[in-house]
C-alpha positions, -999 to +999 in steps of 0.1 A: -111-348-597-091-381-598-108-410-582-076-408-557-087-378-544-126-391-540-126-410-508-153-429-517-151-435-556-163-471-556-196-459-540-207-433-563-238-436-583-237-470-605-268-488-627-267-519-609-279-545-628-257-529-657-229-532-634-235-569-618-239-581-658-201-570-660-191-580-632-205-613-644-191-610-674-150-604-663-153-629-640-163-655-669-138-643-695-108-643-671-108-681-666-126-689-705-090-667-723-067-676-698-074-719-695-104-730-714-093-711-749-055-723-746-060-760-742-037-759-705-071-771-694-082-803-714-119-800-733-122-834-726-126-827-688-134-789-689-162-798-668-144-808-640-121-785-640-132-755-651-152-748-621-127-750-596-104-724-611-134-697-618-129-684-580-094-680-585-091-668-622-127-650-623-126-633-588-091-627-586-088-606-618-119-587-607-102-575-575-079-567-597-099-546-616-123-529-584-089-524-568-077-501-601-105-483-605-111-472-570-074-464-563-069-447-593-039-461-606-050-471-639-033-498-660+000-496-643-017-506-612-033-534-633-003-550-640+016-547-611-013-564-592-013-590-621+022-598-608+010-600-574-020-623-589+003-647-610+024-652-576-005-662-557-019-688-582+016-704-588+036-699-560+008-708-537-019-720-556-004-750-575+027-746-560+048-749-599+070-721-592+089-741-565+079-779-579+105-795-589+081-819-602+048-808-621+046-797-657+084-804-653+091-772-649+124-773-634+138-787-663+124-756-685+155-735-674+175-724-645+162-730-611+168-699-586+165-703-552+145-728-553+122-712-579+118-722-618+123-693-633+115-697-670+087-715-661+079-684-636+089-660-670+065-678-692+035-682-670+036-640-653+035-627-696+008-647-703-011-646-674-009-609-674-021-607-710-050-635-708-059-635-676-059-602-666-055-575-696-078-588-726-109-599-698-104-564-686-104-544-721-135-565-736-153-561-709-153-525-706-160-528-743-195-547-733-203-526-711-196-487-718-218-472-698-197-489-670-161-483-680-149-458-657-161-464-621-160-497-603-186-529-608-190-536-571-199-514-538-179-525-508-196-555-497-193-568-532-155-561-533-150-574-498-170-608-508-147-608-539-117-603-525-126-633-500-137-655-528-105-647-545-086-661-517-104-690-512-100-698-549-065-704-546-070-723-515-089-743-535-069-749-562-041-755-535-062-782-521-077-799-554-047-799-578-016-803-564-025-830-542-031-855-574-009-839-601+018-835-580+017-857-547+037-857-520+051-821-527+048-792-500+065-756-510+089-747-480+073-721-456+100-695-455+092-694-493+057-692-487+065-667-464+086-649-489+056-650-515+034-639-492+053-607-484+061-605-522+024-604-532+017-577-504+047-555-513+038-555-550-003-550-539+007-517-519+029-506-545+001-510-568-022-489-550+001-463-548+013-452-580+004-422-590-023-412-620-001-408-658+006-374-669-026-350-679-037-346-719-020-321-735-036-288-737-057-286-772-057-323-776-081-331-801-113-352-787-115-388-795-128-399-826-155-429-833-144-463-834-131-476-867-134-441-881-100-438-891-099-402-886-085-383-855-067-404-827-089-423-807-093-429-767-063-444-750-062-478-735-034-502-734-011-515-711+011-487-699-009-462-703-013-445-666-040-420-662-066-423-634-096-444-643-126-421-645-108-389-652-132-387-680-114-354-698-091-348-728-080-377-755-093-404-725-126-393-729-141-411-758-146-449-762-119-468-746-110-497-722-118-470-695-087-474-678-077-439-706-046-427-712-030-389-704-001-386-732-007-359-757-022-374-786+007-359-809+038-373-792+055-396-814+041-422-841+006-434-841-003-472-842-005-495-873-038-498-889-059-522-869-059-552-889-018-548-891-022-550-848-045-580-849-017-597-868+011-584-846-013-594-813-018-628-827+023-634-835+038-617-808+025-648-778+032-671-800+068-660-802+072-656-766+057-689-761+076-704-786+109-687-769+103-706-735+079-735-733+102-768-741+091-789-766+095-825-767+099-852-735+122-851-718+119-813-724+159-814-733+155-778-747+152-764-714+182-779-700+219-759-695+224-720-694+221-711-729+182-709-716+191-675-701+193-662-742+159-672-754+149-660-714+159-626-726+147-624-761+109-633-741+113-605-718+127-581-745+099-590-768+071-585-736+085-554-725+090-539-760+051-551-766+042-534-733+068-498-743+050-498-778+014-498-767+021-475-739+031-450-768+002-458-787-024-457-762-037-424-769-043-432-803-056-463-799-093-470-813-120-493-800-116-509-835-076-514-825-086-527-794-109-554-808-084-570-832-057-565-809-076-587-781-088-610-809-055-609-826-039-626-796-067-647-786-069-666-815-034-669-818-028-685-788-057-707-792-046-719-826-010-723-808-024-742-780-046-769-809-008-772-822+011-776-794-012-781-760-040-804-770-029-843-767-065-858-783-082-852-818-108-841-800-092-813-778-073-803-812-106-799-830-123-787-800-097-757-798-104-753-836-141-748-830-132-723-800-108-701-821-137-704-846-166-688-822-138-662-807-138-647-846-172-649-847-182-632-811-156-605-819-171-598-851-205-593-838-187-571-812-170-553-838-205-545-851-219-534-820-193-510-809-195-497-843-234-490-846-231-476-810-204-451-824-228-440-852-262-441-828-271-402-821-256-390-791 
């Protein structure tokens, strides 16, 4: 039974300090891949800053999550509240959708109504990837046992949901006022975001579990084994969370899944999909972020091409790992989310950091990200060989 037909699938039985240690965990990596990895957030003053987007980043993606896994949606729900997410911390948060002002955004591209909309392009793919997709997959990695059912019982995801909201009140309070002063976003558009956010949150909850395994479908093999296809998780992949049957049943992101494991062409060999991970946000960055000041690349419409070449690349990212998600291994997973990690870290030394020491400091970070994966590499593999 699907956890949309379980009234109550967030309060089913749950180890909880085993769940509380992930929770713990997502909320950390959301705001460490998304700001602190990428150099958007200066190492110099991490310190300051880095607390005062944790409630938004950190809480927000694990409403996310909760939200998913007790709804049933699976990753389709994922990213469609991601959307919803990204609106929130831009659009309300810092207010840069609408700026015409901070980062300059208005002259990375056409503005629309009012809104910045390569900016808006650039910031909902990557924000959907590091904020909200990678924290989500390594975590269930970490924590196995956990995958499949939700972190939090209700008070939990009622205190979550609150300090998700308060997190962008904060940033709205905190950021804004000194890197962009004097600006206030028009009400009808906050209005319009508001309604935006809850339309896209209660279309999220309502889409329906991906297609069941087909019949035969062979079981999931062990990570890295190289053998048989492996549990599904990627983006685009739709079956409920928790199903807990057919090729969704092994190792995985939890969120696992349905197609039949022998529909179409299989993934590249992990190491090939780290590579592609780690090229493929540095391309779409490299398609939309302006380089140089004044940021003269963004300006006239001749934008709207590289504008489309970033959303073919995203959504052709997105088709392809949809395909391949019932194939996917936890050893495809791992590069994949490591892949693009230290891509865009090694983009964002090159490109974001403004100081030798934020540029070194990125260096060290992309460093420790190899590192950490490897030993999780390790782990997931001796857990695949342990006796079951």
């Amino acid at each position: 039974m699907s956890t949309r037909e379980t009234p109550n699938a967030g309060d089913g039985p749950r180890s909880g300090r085993g769940s509380r240690a992930a929770a713990f965990t997502l909320l950390s990596l959301a705001p460490v891949s998304a700001e602190l990895t990428f150099g958007a957030m200066p190492l110099s003053i991490a310190w300051l800053l880095f607390p005062l987007v944790v409630p938004m980043y950190g809480a927000g993606v694990l409403l996310i999550r909760e939200v998913a896994r007790r709804t049933g949606g699976g990753w389709p729900s994922v990213l469609v509240l991601g959307v919803a997410y990204e609106l929130a911390e831009d659009g309300i948060g810092l207010q840069a959708l609408s700026s015409p002002n901070l980062y300059g955004a208005a002259d990375w591209g056409p503005r629309v109504f009012g809104l910045n909309t390569t900016y808006w392009e650039s910031q909902v793919g990557y924000h959907l990837v590091f904020s909200v997709v990678i924290p989500i997959v390594l975590t269930d990695l970490l924590f196995p046992a956990h995958r499949d059912r939700p972190y939090l019982k209700r008070g939990g995801l009622i205190c979550t949901g609150v300090v998700a909201v308060l997190g962008v009140a904060l940033v709205r309070v905190a950021i804004p006022p000194i890197a962009d002063p004097g600006y206030q976003a028009p009400v009808p558009l906050l209005a319009a975001l508001a309604a935006a956010i809850a339309a896209l949150s209660l279309i999220a909850v309502r889409l329906p579990p991906g297609p069941k395994p087909a019949p035969g479908s062979a079981p999931a093999p062990a990570p890295g084994s190289g053998s048989a296809p492996g549990s599904g998780s990627a983006p685009g992949s739709g079956s409920a969370p928790g199903s807990g049957s057919g090729a969704g049943s092994g190792p995985g992101s939890g969120f696992e899944s349905g197609r039949a494991l022998g529909a179409g062409w299989g993934p590249p060999a992990p190491a090939l999909l780290g590579v592609l991970a780690a090229a493929a946000p540095v391309a779409f960055l490299c398609l939309l972020l302006p380089f140089g000041a004044p940021p003269a690349s963004g300006r006239g419409p001749w934008m709207l091409v590289p504008m489309a070449l970033a959303a073919g690349l995203g959504a052709g990212a997105l088709w392809l790992f949809g395909r391949w998600s019932g194939r996917l291994t936890d050893r495809h997973r791992i590069l994949s989310a490591g892949g693009a990690l230290v891509g865009h870290t090694l983009f964002g030394a090159v490109v974001m950091a403004t100081t030798p020491f934020d540029r070194i400091g990125l260096l060290v970070l992309a460093a420790l990200t190899v590192a950490l994966l490897t030993l999780l590499h390790r782990v997931v593999g001796r857990r695949a060989r342990a006796p079951r």
